[in-house]
N, C-alpha and C positions, 0 to 999 in steps of 0.2 A: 504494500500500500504506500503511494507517495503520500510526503507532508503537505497539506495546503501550502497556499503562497500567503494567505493570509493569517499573521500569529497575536496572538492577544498579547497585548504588553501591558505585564501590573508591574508599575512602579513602586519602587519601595521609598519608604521615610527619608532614606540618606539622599535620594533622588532628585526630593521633594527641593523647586525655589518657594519660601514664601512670601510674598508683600504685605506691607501695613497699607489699612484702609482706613477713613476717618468719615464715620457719617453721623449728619446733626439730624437730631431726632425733634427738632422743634415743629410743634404741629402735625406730628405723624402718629398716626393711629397705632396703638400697640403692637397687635396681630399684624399689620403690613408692614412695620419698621421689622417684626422679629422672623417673619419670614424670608425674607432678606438677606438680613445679617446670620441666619444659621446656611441658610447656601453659600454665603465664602467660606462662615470657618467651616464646612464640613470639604467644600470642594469642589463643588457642582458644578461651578459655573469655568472649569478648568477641562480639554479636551480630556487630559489622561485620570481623569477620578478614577478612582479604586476605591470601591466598597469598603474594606477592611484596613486601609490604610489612612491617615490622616494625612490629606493631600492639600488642605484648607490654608488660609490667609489668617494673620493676624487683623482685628477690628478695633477701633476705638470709636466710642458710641461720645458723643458730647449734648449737653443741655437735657439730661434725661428726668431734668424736673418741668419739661417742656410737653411731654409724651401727654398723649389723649386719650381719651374713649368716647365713644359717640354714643350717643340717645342716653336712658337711665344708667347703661352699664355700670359710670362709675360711683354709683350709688350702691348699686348691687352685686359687683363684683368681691368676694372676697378672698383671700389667701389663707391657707389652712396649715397650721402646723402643727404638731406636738411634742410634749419631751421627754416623752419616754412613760414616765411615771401615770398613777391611776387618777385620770380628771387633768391632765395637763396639756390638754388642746386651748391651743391658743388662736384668733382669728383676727385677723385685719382686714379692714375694708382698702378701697382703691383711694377713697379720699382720703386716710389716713397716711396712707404708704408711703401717697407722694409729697406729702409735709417733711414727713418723720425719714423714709429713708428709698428714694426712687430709684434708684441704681436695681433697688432690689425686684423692680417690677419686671425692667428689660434682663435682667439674668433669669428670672422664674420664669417667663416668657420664652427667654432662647432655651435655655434646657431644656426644656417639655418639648422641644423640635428638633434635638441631635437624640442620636438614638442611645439605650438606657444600656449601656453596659460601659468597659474600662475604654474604650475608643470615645463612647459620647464625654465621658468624665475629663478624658485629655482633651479633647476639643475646646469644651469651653472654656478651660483656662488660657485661652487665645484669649477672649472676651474683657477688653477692659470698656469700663462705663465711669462715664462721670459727671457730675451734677452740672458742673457748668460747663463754658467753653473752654477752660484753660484744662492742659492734659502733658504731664511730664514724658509725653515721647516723642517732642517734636526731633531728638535726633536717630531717629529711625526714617525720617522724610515720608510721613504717610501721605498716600495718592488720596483725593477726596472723592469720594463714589454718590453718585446720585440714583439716591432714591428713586424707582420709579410712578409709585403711585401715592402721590400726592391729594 
């Protein structure tokens, strides 16, 4: 039997160039800024993605006390946690979050869209967020990525 002409090529991690990207999240809807941003860090949007390998971009998210929810949502959205212990669920609404700590929205966000094992775990540690515009890695030169749907 001959080999096809055509061979699958999985790159591996060593293989991998990654770029920093910087996207401002002012006025963009939660669910559409975080769908977004989980397709660079995972890889997607790169010809050679490989399922099992981390082929993704660094992200830098800015102004994520800026982020929205539209109609009631953010009245009735809330975040669920617990600590372990008997009666120690804790729960936060979306108006709370984004006073108190909104970094925290767009990472509970992205995570729930990289997939749940030790691959999604490294990925999101790509993931920096930060409250305002200012972001301590202007020396990595991040490319500024535009959002699409606005």
């Amino acid at each position: 039997m001959e080999p096809s002409a055509k061979i699958t090529k999985s790159f591996r991690k060593e293989d991998v160039k990654r770029d920093w990207w910087i996207v401002d999240a002012t006025n963009m809807t939660v669910g559409r800024l975080s769908t977004q941003v989980a397709t660079l860090l995972r890889g997607k949007h790169k010809p050679w993605f490989t399922p099992h390998v981390d082929t993704g971009d660094f992200v830098i998210i800015v102004n994520a006390d800026k982020v929205i929810m539209e109609g009631k949502r953010a009245e009735k959205k809330q975040y669920f946690r617990h600590s372990g212990y008997p009666g120690g669920q804790k729960v936060d609404t979306f108006k709370n979050l984004i006073v108190k700590n909104p970094e925290k929205i767009i990472q509970h966000s992205v995570k729930g869209m990289l997939p749940k094992n030790r691959l999604g775990r490294e990925i999101v540690k790509k993931l920096k967020v930060y409250t305002n515009d200012q972001h301590p890695h202007s020396a990595q030169k991040p490319k500024v990525f535009e959002l699409q749907y606005k």
